[in-house]
PyMOL Python script that loads the backbone (N, CA, C, O; Angstrom):
from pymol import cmd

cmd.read_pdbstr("""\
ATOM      1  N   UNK A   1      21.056  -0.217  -5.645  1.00  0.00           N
ATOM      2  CA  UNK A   1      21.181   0.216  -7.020  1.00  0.00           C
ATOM      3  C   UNK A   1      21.949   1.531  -7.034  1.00  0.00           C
ATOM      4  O   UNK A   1      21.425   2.506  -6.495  1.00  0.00           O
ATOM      5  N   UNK A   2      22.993   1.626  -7.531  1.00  0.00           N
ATOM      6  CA  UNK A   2      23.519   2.912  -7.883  1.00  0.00           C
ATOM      7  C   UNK A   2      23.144   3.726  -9.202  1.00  0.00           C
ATOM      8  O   UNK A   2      22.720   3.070 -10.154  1.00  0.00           O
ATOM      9  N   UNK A   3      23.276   5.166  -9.332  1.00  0.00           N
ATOM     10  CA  UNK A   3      22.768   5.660 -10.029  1.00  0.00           C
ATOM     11  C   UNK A   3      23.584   6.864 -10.336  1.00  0.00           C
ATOM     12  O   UNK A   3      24.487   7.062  -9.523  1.00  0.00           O
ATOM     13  N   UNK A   4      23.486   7.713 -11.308  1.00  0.00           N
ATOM     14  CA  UNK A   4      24.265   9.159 -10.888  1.00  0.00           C
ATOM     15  C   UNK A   4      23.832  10.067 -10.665  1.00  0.00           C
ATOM     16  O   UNK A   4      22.647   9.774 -10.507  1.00  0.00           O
ATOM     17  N   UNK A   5      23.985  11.606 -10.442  1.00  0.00           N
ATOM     18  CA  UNK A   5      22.523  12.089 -10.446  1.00  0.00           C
ATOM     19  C   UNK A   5      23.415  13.575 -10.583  1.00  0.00           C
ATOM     20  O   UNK A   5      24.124  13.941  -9.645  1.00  0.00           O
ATOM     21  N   UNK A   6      23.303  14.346 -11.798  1.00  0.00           N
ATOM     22  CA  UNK A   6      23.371  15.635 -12.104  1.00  0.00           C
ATOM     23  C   UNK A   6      25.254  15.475 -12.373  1.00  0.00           C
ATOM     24  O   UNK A   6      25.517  14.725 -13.314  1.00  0.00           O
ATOM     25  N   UNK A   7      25.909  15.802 -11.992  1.00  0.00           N
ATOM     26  CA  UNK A   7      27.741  16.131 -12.023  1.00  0.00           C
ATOM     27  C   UNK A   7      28.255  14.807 -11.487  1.00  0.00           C
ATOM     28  O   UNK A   7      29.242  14.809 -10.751  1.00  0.00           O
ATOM     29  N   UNK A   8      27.690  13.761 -11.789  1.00  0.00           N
ATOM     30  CA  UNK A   8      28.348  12.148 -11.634  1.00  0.00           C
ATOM     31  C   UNK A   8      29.028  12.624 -10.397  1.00  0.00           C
ATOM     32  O   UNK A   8      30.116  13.162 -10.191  1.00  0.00           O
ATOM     33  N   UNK A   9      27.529  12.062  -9.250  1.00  0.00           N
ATOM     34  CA  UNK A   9      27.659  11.902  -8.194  1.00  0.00           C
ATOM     35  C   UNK A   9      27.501   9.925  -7.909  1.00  0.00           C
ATOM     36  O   UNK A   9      26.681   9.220  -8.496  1.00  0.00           O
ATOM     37  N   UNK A  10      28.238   9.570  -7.167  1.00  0.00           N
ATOM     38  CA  UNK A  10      27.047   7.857  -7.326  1.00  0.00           C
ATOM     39  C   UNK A  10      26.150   8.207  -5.858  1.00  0.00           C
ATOM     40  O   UNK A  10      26.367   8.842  -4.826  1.00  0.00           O
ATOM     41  N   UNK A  11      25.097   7.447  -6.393  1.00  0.00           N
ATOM     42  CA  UNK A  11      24.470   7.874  -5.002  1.00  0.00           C
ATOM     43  C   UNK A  11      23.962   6.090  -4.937  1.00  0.00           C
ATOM     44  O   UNK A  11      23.732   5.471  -5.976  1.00  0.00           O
ATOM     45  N   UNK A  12      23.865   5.539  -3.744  1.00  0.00           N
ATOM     46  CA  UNK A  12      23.657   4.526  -3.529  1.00  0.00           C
ATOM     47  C   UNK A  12      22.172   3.922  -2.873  1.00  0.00           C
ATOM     48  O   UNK A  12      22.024   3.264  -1.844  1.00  0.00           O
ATOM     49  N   UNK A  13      21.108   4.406  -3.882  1.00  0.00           N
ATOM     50  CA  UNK A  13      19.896   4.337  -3.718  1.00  0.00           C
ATOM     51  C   UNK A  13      19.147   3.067  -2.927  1.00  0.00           C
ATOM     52  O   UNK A  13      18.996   2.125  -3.705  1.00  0.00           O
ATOM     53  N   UNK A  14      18.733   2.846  -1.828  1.00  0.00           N
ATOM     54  CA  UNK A  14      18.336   1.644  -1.542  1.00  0.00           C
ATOM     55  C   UNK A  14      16.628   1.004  -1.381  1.00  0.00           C
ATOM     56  O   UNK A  14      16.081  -0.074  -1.616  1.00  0.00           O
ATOM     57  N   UNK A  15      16.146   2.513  -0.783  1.00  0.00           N
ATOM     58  CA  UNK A  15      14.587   2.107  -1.211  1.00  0.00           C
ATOM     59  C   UNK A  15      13.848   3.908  -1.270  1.00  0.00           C
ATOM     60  O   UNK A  15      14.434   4.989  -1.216  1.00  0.00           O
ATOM     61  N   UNK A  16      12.515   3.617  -1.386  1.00  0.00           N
ATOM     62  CA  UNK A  16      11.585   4.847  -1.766  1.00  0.00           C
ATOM     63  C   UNK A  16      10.435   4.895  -0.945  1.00  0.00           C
ATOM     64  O   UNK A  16       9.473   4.128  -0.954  1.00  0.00           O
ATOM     65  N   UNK A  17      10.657   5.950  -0.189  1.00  0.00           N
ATOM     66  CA  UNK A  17       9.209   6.466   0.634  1.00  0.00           C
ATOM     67  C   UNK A  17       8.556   7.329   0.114  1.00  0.00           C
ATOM     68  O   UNK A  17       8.751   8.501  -0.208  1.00  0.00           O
ATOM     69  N   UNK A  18       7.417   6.343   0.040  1.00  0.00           N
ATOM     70  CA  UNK A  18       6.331   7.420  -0.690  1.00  0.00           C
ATOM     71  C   UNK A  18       5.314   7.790   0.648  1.00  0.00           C
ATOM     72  O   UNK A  18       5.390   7.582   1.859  1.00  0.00           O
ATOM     73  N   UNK A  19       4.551   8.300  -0.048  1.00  0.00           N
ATOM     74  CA  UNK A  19       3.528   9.312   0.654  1.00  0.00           C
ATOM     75  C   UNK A  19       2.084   9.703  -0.194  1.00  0.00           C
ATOM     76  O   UNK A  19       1.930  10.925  -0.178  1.00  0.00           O
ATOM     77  N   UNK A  20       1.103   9.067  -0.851  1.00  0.00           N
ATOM     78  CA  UNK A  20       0.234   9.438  -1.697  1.00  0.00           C
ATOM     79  C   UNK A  20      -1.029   9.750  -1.004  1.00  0.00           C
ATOM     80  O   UNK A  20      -1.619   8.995  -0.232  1.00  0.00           O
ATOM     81  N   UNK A  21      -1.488  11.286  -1.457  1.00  0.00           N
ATOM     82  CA  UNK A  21      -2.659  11.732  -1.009  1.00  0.00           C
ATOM     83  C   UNK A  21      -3.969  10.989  -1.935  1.00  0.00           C
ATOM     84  O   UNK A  21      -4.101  11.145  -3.150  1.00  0.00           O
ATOM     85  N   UNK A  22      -4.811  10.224  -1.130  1.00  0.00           N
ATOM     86  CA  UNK A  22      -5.773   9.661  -2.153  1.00  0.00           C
ATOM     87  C   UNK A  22      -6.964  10.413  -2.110  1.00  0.00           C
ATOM     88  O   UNK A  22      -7.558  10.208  -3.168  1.00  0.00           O
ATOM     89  N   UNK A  23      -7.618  11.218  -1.360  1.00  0.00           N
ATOM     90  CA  UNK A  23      -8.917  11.870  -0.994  1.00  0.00           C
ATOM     91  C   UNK A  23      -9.957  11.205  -1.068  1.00  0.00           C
ATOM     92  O   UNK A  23     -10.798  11.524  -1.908  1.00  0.00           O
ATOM     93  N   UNK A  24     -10.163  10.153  -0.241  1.00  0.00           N
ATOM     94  CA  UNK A  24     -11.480   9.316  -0.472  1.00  0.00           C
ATOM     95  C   UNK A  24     -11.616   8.634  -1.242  1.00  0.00           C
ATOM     96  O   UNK A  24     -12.650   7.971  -1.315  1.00  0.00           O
ATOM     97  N   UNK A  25     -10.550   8.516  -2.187  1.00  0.00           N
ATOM     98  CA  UNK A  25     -10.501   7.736  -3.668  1.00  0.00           C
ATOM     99  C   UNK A  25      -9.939   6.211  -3.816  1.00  0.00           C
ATOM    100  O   UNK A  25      -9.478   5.813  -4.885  1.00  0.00           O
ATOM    101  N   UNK A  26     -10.024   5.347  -2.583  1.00  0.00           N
ATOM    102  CA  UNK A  26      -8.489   4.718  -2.641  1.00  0.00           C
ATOM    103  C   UNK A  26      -9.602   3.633  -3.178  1.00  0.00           C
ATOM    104  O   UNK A  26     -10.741   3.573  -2.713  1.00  0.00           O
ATOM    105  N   UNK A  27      -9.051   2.695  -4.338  1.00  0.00           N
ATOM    106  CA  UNK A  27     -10.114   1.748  -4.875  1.00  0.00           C
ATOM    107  C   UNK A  27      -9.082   0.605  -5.106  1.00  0.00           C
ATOM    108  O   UNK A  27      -7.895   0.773  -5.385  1.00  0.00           O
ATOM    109  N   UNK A  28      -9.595  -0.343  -4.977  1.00  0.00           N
ATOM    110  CA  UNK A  28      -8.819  -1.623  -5.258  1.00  0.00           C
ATOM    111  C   UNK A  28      -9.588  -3.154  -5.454  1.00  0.00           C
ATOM    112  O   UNK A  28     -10.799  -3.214  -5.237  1.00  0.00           O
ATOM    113  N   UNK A  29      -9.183  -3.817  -5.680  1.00  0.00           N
ATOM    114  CA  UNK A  29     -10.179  -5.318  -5.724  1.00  0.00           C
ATOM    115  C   UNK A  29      -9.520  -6.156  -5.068  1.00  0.00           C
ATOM    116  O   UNK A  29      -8.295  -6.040  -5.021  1.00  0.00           O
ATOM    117  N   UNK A  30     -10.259  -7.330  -4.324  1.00  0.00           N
ATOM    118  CA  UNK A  30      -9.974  -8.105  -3.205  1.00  0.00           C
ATOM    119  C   UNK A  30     -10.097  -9.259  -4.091  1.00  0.00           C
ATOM    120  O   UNK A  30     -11.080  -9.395  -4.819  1.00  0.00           O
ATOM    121  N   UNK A  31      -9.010 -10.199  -4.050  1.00  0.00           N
ATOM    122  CA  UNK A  31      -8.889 -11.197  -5.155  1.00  0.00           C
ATOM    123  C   UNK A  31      -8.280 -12.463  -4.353  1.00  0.00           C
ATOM    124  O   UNK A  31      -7.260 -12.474  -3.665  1.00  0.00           O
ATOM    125  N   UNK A  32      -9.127 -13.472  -4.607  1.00  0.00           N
ATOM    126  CA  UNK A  32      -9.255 -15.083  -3.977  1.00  0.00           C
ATOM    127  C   UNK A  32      -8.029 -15.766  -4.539  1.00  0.00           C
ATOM    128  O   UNK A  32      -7.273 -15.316  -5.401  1.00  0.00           O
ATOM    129  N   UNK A  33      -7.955 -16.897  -3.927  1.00  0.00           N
ATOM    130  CA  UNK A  33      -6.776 -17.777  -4.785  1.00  0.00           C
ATOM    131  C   UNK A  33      -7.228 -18.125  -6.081  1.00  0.00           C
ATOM    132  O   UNK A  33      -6.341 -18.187  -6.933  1.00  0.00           O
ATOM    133  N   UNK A  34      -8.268 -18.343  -6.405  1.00  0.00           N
ATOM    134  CA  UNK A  34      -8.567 -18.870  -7.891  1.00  0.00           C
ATOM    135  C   UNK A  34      -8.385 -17.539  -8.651  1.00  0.00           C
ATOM    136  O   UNK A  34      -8.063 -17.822  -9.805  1.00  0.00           O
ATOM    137  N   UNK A  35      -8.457 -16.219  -8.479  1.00  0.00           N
ATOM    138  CA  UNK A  35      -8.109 -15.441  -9.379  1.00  0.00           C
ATOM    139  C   UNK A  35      -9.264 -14.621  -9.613  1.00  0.00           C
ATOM    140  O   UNK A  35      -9.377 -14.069 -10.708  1.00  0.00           O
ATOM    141  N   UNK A  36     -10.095 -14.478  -8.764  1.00  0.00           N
ATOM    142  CA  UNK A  36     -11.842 -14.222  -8.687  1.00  0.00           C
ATOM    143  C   UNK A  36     -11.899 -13.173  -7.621  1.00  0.00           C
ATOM    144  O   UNK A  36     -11.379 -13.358  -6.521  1.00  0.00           O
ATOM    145  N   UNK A  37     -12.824 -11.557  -8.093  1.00  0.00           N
ATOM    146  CA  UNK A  37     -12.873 -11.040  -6.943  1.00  0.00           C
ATOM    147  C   UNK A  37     -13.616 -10.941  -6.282  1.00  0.00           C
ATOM    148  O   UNK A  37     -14.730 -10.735  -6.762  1.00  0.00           O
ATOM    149  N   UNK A  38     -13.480 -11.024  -4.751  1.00  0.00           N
ATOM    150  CA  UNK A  38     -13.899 -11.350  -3.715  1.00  0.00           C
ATOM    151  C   UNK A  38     -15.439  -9.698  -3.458  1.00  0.00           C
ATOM    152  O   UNK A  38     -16.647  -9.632  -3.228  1.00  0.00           O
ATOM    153  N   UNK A  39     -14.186  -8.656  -3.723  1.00  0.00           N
ATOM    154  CA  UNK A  39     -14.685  -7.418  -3.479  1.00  0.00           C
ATOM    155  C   UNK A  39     -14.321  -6.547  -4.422  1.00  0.00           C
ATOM    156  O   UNK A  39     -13.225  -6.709  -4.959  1.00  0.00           O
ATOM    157  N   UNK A  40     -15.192  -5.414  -4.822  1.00  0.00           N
ATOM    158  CA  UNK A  40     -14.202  -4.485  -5.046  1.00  0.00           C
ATOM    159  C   UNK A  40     -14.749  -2.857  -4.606  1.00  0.00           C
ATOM    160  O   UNK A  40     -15.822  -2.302  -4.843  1.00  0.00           O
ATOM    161  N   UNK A  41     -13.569  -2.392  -3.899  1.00  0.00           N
ATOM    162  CA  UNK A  41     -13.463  -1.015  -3.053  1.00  0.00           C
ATOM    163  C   UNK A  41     -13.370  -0.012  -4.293  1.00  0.00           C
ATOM    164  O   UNK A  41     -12.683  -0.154  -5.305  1.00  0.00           O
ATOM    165  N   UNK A  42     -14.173   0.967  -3.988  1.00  0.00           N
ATOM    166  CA  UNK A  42     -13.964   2.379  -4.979  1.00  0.00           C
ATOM    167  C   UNK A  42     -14.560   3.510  -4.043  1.00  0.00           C
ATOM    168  O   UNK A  42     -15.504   3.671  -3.269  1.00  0.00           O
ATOM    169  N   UNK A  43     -13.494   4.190  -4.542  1.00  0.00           N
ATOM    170  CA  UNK A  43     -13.852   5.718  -3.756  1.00  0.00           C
ATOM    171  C   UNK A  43     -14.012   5.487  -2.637  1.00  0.00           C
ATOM    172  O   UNK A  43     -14.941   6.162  -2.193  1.00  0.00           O
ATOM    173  N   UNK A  44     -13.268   4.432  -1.439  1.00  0.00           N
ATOM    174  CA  UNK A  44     -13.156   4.952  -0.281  1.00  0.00           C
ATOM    175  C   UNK A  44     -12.150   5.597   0.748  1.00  0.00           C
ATOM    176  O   UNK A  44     -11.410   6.487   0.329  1.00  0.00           O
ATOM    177  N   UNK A  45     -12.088   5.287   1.795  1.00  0.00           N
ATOM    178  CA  UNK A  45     -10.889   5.780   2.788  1.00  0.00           C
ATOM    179  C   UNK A  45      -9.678   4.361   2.771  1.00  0.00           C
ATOM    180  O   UNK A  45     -10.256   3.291   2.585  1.00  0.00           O
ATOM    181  N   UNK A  46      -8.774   4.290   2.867  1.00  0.00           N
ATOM    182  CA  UNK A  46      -7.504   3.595   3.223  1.00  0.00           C
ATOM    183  C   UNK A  46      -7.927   3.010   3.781  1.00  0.00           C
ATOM    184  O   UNK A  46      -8.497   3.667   4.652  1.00  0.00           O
ATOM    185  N   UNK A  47      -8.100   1.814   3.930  1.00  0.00           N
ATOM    186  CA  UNK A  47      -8.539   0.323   4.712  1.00  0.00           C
ATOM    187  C   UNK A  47      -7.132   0.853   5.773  1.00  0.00           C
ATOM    188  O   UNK A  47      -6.139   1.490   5.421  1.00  0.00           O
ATOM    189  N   UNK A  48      -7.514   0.286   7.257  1.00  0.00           N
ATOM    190  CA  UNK A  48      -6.847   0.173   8.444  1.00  0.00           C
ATOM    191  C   UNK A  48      -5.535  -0.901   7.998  1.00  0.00           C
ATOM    192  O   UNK A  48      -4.671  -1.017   8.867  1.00  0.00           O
ATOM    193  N   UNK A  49      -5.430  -1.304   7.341  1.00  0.00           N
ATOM    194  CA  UNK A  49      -4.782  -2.572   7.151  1.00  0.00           C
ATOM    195  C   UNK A  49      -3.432  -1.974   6.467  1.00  0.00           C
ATOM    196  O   UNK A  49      -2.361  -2.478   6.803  1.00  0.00           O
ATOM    197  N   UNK A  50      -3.448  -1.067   5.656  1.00  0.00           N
ATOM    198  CA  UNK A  50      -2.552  -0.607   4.940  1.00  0.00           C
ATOM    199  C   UNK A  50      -1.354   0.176   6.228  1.00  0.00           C
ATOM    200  O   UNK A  50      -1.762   0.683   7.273  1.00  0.00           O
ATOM    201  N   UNK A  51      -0.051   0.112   5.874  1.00  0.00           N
ATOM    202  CA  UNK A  51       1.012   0.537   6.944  1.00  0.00           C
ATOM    203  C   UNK A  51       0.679   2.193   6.917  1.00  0.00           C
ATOM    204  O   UNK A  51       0.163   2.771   5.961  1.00  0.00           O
ATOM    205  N   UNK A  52       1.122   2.865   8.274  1.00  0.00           N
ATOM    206  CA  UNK A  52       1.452   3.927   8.350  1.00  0.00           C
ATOM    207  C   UNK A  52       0.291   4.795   8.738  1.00  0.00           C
ATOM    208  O   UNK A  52      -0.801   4.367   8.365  1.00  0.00           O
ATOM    209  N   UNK A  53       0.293   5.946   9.420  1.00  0.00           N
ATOM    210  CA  UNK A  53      -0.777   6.965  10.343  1.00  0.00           C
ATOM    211  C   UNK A  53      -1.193   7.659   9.282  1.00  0.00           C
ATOM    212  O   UNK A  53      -0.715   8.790   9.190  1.00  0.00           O
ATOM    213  N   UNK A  54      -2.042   7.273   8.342  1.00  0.00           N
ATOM    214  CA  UNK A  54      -3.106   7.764   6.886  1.00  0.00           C
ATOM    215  C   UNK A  54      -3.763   8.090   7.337  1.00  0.00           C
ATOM    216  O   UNK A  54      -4.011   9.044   6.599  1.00  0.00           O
ATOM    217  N   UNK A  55      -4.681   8.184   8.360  1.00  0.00           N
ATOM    218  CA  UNK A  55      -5.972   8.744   8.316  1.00  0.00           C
ATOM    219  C   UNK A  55      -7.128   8.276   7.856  1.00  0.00           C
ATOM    220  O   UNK A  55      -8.225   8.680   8.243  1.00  0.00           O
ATOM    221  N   UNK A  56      -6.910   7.230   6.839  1.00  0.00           N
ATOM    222  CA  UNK A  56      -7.618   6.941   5.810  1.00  0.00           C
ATOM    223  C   UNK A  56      -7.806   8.031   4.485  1.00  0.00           C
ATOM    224  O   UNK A  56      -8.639   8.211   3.598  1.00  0.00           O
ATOM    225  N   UNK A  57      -6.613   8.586   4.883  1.00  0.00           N
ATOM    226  CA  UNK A  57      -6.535   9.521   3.695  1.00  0.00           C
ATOM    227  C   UNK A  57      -4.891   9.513   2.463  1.00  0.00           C
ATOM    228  O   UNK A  57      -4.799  10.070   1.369  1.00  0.00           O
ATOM    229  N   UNK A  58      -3.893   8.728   3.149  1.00  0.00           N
ATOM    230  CA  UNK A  58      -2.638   8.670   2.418  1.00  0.00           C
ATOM    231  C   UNK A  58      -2.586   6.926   2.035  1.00  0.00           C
ATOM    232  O   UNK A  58      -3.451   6.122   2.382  1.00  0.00           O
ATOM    233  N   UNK A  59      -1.403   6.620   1.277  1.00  0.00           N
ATOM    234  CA  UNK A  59      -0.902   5.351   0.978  1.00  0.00           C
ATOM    235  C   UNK A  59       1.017   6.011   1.572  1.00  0.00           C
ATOM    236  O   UNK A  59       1.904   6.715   1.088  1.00  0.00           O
ATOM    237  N   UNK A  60       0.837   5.400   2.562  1.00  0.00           N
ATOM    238  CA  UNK A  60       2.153   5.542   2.725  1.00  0.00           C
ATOM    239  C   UNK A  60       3.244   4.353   2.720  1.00  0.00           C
ATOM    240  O   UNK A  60       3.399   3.683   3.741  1.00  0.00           O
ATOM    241  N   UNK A  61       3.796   4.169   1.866  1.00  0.00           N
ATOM    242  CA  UNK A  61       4.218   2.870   1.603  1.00  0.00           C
ATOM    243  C   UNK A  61       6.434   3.269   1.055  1.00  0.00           C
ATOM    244  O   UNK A  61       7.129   3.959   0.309  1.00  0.00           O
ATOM    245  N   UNK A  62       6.516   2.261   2.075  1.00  0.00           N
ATOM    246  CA  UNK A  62       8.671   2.192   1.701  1.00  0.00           C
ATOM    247  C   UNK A  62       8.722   1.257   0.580  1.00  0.00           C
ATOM    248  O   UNK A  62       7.851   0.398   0.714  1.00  0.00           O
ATOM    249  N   UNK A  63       9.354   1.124  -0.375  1.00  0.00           N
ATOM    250  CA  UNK A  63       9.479   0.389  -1.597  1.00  0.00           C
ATOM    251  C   UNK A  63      11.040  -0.012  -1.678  1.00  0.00           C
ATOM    252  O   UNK A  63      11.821   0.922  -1.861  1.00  0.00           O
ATOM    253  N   UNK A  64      11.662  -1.546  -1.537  1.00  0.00           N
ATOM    254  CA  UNK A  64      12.756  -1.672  -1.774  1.00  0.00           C
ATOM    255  C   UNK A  64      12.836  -1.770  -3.352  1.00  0.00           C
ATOM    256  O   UNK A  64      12.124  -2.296  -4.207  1.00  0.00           O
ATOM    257  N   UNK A  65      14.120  -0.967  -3.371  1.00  0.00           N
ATOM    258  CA  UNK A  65      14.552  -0.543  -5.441  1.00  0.00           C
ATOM    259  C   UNK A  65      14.695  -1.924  -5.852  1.00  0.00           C
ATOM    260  O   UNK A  65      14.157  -2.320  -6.886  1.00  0.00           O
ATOM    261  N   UNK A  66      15.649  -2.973  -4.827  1.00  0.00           N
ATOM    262  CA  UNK A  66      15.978  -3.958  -6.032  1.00  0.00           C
ATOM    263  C   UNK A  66      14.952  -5.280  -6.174  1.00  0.00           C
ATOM    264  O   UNK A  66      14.624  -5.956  -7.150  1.00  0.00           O
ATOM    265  N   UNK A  67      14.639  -5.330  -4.925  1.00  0.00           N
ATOM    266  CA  UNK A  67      13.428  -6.687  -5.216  1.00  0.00           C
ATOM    267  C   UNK A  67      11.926  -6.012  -5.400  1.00  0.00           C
ATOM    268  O   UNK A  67      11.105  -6.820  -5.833  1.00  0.00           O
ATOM    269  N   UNK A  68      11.371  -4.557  -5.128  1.00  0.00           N
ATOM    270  CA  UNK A  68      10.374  -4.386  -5.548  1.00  0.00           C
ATOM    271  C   UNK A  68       9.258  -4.758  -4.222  1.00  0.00           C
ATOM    272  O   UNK A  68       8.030  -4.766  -4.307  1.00  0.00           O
ATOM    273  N   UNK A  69       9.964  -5.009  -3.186  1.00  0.00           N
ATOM    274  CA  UNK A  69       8.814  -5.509  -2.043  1.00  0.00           C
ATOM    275  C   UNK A  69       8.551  -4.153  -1.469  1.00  0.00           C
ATOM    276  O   UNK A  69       9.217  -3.125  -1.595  1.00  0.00           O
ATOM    277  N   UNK A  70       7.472  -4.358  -0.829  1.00  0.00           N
ATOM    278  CA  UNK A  70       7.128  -3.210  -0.021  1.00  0.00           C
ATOM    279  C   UNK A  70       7.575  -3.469   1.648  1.00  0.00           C
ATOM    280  O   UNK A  70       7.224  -4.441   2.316  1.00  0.00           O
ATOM    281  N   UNK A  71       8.160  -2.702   1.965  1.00  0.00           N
ATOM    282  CA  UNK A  71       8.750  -3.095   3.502  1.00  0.00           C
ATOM    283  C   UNK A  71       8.065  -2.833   4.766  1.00  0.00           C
ATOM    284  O   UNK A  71       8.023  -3.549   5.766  1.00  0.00           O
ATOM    285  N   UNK A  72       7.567  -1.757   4.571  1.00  0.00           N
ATOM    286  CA  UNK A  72       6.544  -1.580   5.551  1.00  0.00           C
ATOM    287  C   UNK A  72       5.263  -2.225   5.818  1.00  0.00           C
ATOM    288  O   UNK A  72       4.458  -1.971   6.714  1.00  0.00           O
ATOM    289  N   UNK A  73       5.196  -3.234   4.755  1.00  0.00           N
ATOM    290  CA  UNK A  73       3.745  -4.547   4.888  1.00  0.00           C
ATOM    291  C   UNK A  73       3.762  -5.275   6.214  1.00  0.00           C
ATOM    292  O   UNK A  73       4.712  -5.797   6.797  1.00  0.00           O
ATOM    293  N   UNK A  74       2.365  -5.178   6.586  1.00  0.00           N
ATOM    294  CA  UNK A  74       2.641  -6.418   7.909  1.00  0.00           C
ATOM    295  C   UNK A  74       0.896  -6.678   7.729  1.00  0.00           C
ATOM    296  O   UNK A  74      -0.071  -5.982   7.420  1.00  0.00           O
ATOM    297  N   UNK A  75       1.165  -8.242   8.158  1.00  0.00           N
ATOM    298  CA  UNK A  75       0.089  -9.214   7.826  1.00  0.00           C
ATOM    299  C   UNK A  75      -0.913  -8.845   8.729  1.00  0.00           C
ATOM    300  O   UNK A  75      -0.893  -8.974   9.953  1.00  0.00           O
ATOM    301  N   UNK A  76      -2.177  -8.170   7.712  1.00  0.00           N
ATOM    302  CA  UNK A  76      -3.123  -7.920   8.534  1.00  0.00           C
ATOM    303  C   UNK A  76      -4.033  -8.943   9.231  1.00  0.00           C
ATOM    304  O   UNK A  76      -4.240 -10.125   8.955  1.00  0.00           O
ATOM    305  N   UNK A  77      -4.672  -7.919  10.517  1.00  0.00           N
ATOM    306  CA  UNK A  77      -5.573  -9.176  11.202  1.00  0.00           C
ATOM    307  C   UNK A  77      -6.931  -9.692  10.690  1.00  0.00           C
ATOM    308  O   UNK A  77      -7.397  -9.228   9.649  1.00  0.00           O
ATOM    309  N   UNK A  78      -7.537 -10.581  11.352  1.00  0.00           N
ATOM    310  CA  UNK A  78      -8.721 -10.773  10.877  1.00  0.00           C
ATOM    311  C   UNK A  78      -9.631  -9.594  10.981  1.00  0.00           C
ATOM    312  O   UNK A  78     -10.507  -9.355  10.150  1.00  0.00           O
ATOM    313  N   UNK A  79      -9.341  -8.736  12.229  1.00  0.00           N
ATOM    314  CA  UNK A  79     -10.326  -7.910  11.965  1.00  0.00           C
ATOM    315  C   UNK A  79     -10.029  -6.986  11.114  1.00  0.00           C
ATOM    316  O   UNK A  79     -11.027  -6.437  10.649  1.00  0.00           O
ATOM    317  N   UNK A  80      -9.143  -6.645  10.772  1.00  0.00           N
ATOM    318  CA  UNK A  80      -8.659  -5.785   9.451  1.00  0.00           C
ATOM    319  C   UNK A  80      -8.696  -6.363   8.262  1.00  0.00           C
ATOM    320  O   UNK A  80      -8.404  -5.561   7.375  1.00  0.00           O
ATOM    321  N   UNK A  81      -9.057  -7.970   7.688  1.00  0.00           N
ATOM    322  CA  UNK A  81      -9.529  -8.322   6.723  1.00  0.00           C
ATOM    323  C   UNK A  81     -10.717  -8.613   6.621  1.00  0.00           C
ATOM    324  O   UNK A  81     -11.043  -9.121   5.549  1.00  0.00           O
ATOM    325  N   UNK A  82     -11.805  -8.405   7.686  1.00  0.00           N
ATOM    326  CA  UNK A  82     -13.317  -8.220   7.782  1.00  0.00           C
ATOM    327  C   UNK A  82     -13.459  -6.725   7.223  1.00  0.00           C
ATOM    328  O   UNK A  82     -14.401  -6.511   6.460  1.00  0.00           O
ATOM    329  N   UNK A  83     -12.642  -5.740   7.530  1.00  0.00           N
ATOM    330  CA  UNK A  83     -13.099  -4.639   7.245  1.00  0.00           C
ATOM    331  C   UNK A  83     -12.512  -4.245   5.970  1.00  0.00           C
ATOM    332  O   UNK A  83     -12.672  -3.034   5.815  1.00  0.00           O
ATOM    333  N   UNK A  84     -11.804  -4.871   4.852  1.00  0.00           N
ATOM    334  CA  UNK A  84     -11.569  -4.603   3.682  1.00  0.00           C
ATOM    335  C   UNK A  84     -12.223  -5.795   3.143  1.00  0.00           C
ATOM    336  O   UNK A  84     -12.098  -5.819   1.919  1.00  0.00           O
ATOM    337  N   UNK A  85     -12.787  -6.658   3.544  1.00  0.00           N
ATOM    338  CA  UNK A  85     -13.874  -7.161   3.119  1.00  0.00           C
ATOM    339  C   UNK A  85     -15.659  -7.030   3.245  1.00  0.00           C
ATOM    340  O   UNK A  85     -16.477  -7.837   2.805  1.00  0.00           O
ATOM    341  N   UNK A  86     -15.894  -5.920   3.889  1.00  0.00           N
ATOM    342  CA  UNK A  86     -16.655  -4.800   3.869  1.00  0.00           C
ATOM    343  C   UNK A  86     -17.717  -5.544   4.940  1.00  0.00           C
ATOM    344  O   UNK A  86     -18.943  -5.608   4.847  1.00  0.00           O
ATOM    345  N   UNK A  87     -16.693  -6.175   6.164  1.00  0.00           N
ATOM    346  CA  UNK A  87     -17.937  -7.492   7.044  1.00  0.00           C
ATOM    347  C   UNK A  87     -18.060  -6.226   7.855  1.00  0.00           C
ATOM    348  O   UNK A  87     -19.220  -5.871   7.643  1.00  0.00           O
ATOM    349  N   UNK A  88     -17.584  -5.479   8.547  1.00  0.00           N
ATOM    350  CA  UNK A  88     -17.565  -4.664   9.811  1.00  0.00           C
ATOM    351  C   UNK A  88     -18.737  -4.887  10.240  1.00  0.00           C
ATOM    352  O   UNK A  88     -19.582  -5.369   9.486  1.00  0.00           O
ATOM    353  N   UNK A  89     -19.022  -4.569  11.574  1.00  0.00           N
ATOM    354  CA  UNK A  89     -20.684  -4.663  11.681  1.00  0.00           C
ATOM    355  C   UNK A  89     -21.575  -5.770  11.533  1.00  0.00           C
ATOM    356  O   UNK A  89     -22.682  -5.749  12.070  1.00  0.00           O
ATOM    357  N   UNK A  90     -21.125  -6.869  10.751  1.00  0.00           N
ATOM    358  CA  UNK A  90     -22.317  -7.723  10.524  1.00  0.00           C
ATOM    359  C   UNK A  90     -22.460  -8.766  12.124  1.00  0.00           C
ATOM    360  O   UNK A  90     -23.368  -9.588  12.246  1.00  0.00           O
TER     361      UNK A  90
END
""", "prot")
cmd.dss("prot")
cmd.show_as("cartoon", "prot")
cmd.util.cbc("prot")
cmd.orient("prot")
């Protein structure tokens, strides 16, 4: 995507690294194929599953501009969908 930016520069934008501090806050819902949730997370740490060295404290996520995918996704394991499905331990 091109864009201009201040004295019509083109700048040839291709994706966006973010970096979001969540503080224990990161909440989300775990949702089945029928459309039903499975779980839902509030106020905790960054599930292991999410890309990038968080801590369990960031969302660090690359965003391509034109299709909107996230690039840094990679298909978590089972044991990383036991533990955002809150099995750990059992």
């Amino acid at each position: 995507m091109k864009t201009e930016m201040g004295v019509k520069v083109d700048v040839d934008v291709k994706r966006i690294k973010t970096c979001i501090k969540v503080c224990d806050r990161f909440t989300a819902e775990v949702i089945d194929s029928d459309g039903n949730t499975v779980r839902s997370i509030e106020d905790e740490y960054v599930p292991d599953c999410f890309p990038g060295t968080h801590y369990g404290d960031y969302l660090e996520l690359d965003i391509d501009i034109e299709t909107g995918q996230i690039l840094n996704w990679k298909k978590p394991t089972l044991e990383q969908l036991s533990q955002l499905l809150g099995e750990e331990g059992e």
